[in-house]
Every structure is written in structure tokens, then in C-alpha cells.
C-alpha positions as CSV (number, residue, x, y, z in Angstrom):
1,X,-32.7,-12.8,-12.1
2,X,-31.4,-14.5,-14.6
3,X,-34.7,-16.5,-15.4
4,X,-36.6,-13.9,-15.3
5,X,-34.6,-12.1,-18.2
6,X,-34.7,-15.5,-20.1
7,X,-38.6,-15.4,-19.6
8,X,-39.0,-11.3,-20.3
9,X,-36.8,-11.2,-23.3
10,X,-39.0,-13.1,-25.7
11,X,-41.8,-11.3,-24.7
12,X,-40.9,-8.0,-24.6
13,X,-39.7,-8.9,-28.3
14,X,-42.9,-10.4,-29.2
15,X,-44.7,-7.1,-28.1
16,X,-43.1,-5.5,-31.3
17,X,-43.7,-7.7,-32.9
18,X,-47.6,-9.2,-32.7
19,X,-50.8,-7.1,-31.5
20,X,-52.3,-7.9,-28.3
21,X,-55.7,-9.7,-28.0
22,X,-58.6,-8.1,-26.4
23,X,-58.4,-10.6,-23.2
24,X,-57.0,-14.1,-22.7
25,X,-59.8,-16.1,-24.1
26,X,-60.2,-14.8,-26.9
27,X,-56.1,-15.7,-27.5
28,X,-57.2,-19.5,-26.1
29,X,-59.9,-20.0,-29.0
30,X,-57.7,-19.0,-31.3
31,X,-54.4,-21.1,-30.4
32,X,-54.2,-24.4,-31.9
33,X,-53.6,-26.2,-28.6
34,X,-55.9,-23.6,-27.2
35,X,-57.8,-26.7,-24.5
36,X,-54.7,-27.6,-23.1
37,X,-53.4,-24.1,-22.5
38,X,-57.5,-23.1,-21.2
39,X,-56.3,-25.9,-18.5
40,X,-53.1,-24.7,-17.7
41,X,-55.0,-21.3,-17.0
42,X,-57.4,-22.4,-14.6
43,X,-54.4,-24.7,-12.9
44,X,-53.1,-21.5,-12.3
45,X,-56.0,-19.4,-10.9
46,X,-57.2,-22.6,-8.6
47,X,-53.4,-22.8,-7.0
48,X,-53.3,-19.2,-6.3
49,X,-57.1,-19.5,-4.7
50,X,-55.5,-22.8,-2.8
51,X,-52.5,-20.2,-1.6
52,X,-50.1,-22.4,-3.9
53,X,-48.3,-19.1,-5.2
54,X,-45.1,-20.7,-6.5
55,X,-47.3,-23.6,-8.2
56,X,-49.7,-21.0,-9.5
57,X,-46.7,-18.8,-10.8
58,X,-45.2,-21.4,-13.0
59,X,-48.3,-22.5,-14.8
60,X,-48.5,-19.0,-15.8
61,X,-44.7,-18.7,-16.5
62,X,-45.6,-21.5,-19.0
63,X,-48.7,-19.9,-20.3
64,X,-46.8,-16.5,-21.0
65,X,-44.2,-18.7,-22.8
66,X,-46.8,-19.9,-25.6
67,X,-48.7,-17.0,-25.6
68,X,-46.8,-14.3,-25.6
69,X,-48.8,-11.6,-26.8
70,X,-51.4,-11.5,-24.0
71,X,-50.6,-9.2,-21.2
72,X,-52.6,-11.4,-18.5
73,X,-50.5,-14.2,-17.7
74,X,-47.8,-11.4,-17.2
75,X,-49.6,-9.3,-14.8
76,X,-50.7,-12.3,-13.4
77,X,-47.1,-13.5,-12.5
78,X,-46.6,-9.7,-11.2
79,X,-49.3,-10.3,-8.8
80,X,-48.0,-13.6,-7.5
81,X,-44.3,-11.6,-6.8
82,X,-46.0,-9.2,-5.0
83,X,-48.1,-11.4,-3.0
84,X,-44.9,-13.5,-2.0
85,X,-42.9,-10.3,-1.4
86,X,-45.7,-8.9,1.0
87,X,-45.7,-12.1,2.8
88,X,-41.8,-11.8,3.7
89,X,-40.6,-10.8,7.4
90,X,-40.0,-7.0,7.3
91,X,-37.1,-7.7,8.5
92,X,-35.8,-9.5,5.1
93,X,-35.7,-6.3,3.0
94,X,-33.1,-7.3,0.5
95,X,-35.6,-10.5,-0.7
96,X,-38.3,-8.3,-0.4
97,X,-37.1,-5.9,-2.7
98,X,-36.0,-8.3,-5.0
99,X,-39.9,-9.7,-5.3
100,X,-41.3,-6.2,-5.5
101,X,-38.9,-5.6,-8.6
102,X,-39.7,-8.9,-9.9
103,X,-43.5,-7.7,-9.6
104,X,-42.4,-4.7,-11.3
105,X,-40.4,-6.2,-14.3
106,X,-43.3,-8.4,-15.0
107,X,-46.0,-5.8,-14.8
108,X,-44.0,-3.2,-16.9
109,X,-43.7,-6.4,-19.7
110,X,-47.5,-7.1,-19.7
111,X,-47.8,-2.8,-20.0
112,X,-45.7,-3.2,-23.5
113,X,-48.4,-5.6,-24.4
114,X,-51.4,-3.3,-23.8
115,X,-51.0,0.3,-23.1
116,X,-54.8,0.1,-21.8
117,X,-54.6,-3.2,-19.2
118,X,-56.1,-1.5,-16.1
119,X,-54.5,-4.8,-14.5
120,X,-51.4,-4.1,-15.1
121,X,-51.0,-0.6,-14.4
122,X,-52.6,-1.8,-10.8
123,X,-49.5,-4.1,-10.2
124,X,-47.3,-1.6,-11.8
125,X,-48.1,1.0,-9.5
126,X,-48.4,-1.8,-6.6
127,X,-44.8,-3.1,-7.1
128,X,-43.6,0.5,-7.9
129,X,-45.3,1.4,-4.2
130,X,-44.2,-1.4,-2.4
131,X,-40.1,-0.6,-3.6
132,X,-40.9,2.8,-2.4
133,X,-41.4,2.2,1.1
134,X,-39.0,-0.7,1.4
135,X,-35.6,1.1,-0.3
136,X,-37.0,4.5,1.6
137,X,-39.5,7.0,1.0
138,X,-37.9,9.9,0.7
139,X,-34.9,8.1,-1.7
140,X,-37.7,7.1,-3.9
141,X,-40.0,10.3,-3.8
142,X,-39.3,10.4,-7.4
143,X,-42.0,7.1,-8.2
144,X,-45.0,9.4,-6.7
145,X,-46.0,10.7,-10.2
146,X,-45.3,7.6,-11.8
147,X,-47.6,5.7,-9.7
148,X,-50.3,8.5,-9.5
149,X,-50.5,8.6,-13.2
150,X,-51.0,4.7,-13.4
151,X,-53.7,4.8,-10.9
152,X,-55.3,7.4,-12.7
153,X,-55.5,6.1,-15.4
154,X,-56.2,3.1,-14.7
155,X,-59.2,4.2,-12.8
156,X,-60.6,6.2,-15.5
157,X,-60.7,3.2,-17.6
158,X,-63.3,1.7,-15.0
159,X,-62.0,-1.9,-15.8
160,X,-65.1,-4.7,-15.0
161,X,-62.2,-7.4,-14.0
162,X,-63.7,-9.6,-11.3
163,X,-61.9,-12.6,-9.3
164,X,-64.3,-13.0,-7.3
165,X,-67.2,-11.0,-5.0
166,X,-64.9,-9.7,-3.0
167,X,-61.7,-9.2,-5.6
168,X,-62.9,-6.9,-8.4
169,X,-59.9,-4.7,-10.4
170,X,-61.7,-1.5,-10.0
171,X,-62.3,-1.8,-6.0
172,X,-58.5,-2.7,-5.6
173,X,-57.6,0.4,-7.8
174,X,-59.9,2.9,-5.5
175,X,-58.2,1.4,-2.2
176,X,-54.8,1.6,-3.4
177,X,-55.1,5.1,-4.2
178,X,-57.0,5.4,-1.0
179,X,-53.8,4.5,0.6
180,X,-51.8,6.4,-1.2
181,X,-53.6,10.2,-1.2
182,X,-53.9,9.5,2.2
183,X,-49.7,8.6,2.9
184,X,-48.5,11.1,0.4
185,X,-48.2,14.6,2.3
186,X,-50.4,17.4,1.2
187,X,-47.7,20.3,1.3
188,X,-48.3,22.4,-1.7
189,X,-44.5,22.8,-2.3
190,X,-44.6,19.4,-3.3
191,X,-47.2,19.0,-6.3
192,X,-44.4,22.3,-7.5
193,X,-41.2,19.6,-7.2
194,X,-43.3,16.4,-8.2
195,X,-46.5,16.5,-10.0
196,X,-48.3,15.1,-7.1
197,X,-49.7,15.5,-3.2
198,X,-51.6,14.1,-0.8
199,X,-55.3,14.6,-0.8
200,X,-57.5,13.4,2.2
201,X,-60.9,13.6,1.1
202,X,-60.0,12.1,-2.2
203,X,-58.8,9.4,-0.2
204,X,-61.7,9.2,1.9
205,X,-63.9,9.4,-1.2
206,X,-62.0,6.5,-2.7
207,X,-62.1,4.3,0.0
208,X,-66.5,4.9,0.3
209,X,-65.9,3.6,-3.4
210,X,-63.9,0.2,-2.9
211,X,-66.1,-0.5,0.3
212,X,-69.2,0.1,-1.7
213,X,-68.4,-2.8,-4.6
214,X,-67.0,-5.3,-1.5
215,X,-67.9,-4.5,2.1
216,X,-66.8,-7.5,3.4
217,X,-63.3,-6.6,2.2
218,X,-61.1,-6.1,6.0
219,X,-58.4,-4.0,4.5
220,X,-61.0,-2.2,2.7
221,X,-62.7,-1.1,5.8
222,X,-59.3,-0.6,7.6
223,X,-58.0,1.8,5.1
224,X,-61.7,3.5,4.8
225,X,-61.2,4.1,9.3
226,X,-57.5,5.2,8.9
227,X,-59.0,7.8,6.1
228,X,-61.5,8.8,8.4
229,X,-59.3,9.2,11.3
230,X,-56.5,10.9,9.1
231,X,-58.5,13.3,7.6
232,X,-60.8,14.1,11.0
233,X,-57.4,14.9,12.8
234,X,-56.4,17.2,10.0
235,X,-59.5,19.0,9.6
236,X,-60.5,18.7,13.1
237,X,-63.4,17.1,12.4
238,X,-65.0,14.7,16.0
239,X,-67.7,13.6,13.2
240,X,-65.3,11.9,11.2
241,X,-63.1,10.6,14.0
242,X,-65.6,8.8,15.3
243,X,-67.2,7.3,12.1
244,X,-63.4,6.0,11.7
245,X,-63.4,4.3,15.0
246,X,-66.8,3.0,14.2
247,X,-65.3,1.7,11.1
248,X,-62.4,-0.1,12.5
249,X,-64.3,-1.2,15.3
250,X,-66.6,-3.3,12.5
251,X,-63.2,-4.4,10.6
252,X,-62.5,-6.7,13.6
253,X,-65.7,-8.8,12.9
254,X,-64.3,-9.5,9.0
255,X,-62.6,-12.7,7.9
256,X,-59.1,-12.0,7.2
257,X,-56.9,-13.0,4.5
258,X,-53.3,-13.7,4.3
259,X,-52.5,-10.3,3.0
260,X,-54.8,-8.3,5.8
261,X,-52.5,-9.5,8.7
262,X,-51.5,-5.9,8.9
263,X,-54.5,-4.4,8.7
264,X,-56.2,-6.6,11.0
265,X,-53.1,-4.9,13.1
266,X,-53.2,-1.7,12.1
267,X,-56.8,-1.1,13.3
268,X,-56.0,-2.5,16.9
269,X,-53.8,0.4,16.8
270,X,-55.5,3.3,15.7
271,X,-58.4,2.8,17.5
272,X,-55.7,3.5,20.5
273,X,-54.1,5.9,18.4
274,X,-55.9,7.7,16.2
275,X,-53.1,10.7,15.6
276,X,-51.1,8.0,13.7
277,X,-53.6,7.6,10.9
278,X,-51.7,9.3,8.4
279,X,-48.2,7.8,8.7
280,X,-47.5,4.6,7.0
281,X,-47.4,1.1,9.2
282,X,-46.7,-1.9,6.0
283,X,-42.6,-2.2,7.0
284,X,-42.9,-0.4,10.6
285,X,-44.4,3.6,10.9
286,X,-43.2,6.0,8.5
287,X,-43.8,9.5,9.6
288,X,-42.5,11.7,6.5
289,X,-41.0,14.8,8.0
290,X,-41.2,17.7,5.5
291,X,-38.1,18.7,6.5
292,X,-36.4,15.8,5.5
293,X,-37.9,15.7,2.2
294,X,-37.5,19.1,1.4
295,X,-33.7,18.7,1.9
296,X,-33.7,15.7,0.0
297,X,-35.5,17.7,-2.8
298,X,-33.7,20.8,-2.7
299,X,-35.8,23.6,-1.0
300,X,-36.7,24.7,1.8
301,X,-39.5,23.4,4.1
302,X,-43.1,25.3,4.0
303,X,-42.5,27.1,1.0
């Protein structure tokens, strides 16, 4: 914790301090020693395609520390935290937590930077998520808002970032909040006492999007099948519970990735048990009981 302040501290200064750059390379051309920092850059984005996340994460460490104006190594470094954190046994909360808030402190630095970064308000709202269900739900209903504003936002900005064919900013912004319309109940009460409630054709809708700019994305089509199923059950609709089995049913012929280990899961499961498609399954299911969260917000249930 105490190199990560080291590292923040600067640049959260620096944000006062100096205007942020319209994107990385344009800060590369400018910078005297601009070659050698262009190579530190790619170092970094070929160790975290090589699955080298702590090699990868201290190039760009050391790319944030000469250029520390530019929001991208920073939400770059959030991602890596978050991609180490989501690989950690459930079981290990305590690191896992740590790694989200790490994700979180570098993502809100890179924010500072540039108030319109649809990058990092993605790994804002990811880290912000990923605390949420890891410290509890209900303890952390507060973050709901938060993180639907960001991926609003965010979306509406309809950022062109692209890794690669099948890593594009905007598709991982529509699946997210796929995800999370689809988790986040949609009792009325609750947009009254937060802002913000579930909505399962906007998730639905969402997911058609992401699917639509990378088909060949497996958590893509899982969250797309448990949409499907969620909503069908909900509405009672057989058309849309068997389009979601169809869809899950094609996930299984997708390459996975690191990452999509619990998707890969999570569609052997509802296609067995469709009925869970609405509860969360990232540290175990989560079935949020409106009774419990209407105590822990102050009113009753229903209402």
C-alpha cells in the first residue's frame, strides 16, 4: 500500500498541475526520450498479451512515472489489478479485495487526469463492482449509482478503443452493464433509496450489442444466455428461454480465456438451471433477498 501511495501521490499532484493529452501517443511524440518510453509501452501491452501481468504492470508503473499526465498507463495498471484479483481463489477474499482497491485507486487517479477517459470509468466501475460483491452486496449497495453513472457515461461517449478484434472498450462497457442491469434487482422501492434498479431488457439489449462488435467473445455469449434466461423467467417468456439455452449451448464451442473460467462454468449450470439466471455466481451465488436489503436500507420490503 505503501508503493502504491508513493506512485499515486505524484500523479494525482501532477493532475493539478499539467493538462492531459488527447491519448498516449501523442504524449510519446512530444517527450524528449519519447522512443525509449514508445518501447517501454509496447513491453507492456506484449507481456500482458503473453499473460505476464506483474512484468506488464511494472513497465507501466514506470511509464506513469515519466509521464504523468496521461491517464492510460494508469488505467492500464487498474486493469492489470483487476485481472490479478479476478484470478485469486474465492476463497482468498482479504487479497482479493486488496487488488480490487488497488484497481480502484489507480483507475480513480487516471479519472483526475481526464474526466472523459471511457477507459477508465470502465475499470472504475469494474473495480468498484468487483469490491461490491467481495466485501457483500448488501454492505455495499451504496456503489450501485456510482457505478451506473460511470457506465453511463462512459457508454454515451461511444469510445473507439480497440485491443484487439475481440477486446474493443465499447463491447466491454455494453457487457458489463449487461451484467449488472441484469444482477441489480428491479424493485421500484429501490431506484426511490438509490438512484438505480435492475432492468432486464436493457440488459438483454446490451448484451445483443457487445456480441454484435465480438461474437467470438465466451463471456459475451454467456452473459447474453443468462440475460435471456433471466429475463424469460421473469416475463415468462418460453421464446426467450430457449434462445438463452441456444445461446449457452453455442458458448461451449468458444475458446476460453483466463478470465472466462467462470463463465465457461456458469453456462454448464444454467443450461441445468435456468431459474438461477438472475443471481450472481463470480465469488459463489448471490441471491439478493429484498428483504434483507430493505432492512439494511431502512424500509420496508415491497413498498
Amino acid at each position: 500500500m505503501a508503493r502504491l501511495a508513493s506512485l499515486l501521490l505524484p500523479l494525482l499532484l501532477a493532475a493539478v498541475a499539467l493538462p492531459a493529452r488527447a491519448d498516449l501517443a501523442s504524449a510519446l511524440d512530444a517527450h524528449p526520450g519519447g522512443a525509449a518510453l514508445r518501447a517501454l509501452a509496447r513491453e507492456g501491452r506484449e507481456l500482458e498479451r503473453a499473460d505476464q501481468l506483474a512484468a506488464s504492470a511494472d513497465r507501466f508503473e514506470r511509464l506513469a512515472g515519466a509521464l504523468p499526465a496521461e491517464p492510460e498507463p494508469l488505467w492500464r495498471l487498474a486493469r492489470l489489478a483487476w485481472r490479478h484479483s479476478e484470478r485469486l481463489p474465492v476463497a482468498s477474499e482479504e487479497a482479493r479485495l486488496a487488488g480490487f482497491r488497488r484497481a480502484e485507486a489507480f483507475a480513480r487517479a487516471s479519472l483526475a487526469l481526464d474526466a472523459r477517459c471511457a477507459e477508465c470509468m470502465f475499470w472504475l466501475a469494474a473495480a468498484l463492482g468487483r469490491i461490491t460483491t467481495t466485501q457483500g452486496v448488501i454492505e455495499s449497495a451504496r456503489l450501485a449509482p456510482v457505478i451506473a453513472d460511470l457506465l453511463g457515461r462512459a457508454i454515451a461517449l461511444e469510445p473507439a478503443g480497440r485491443e484487439s478484434a475481440d477486446d474493443t472498450t465499447l463491447g466491454n462497457l455494453y457487457h458489463y452493464a449487461a451484467a449488472f442491469y441484469r444482477i441489480v434487482p428491479e424493485w421500484i422501492w429501490l431506484s426511490w433509496v438509490l438512484g438505480v434498479r435492475g432492468d432486464k431488457e436493457r440488459s438483454v439489449e446490451y448484451s445483443r450489442r457487445a456480441v454484435a462488435i465480438s461474437p467470438a467473445r465466451l463471456d459475451y455469449q454467456v452473459e447474453l444466455g443468462a440475460g435471456l434466461l433471466c429475463l424469460g423467467t421473469a416475463r415468462r417468456r418460453a421464446d426467450l428461454l430457449e434462445e438463452g439455452a441456444a445461446v449457452l449451448r453455442h458458448s461451449e464451442t468458444l475458446a476460453p480465456f483466463a478470465e472466462a473460467r467462470i463463465d465457461r462454468a456458469l453456462a454448464r449450470v444454467l443450461l441445468e438451471r435456468p431459474e438461477r439466471a438472475c443471481a450472481y455466481a463470480r465469488d459463489g451465488w448471490i441471491d439478493i433477498d429484498e428483504a434483507d436489503v430493505a432492512a439494511h436500507a431502512g424500509r420496508p420490503a415491497g413498498r
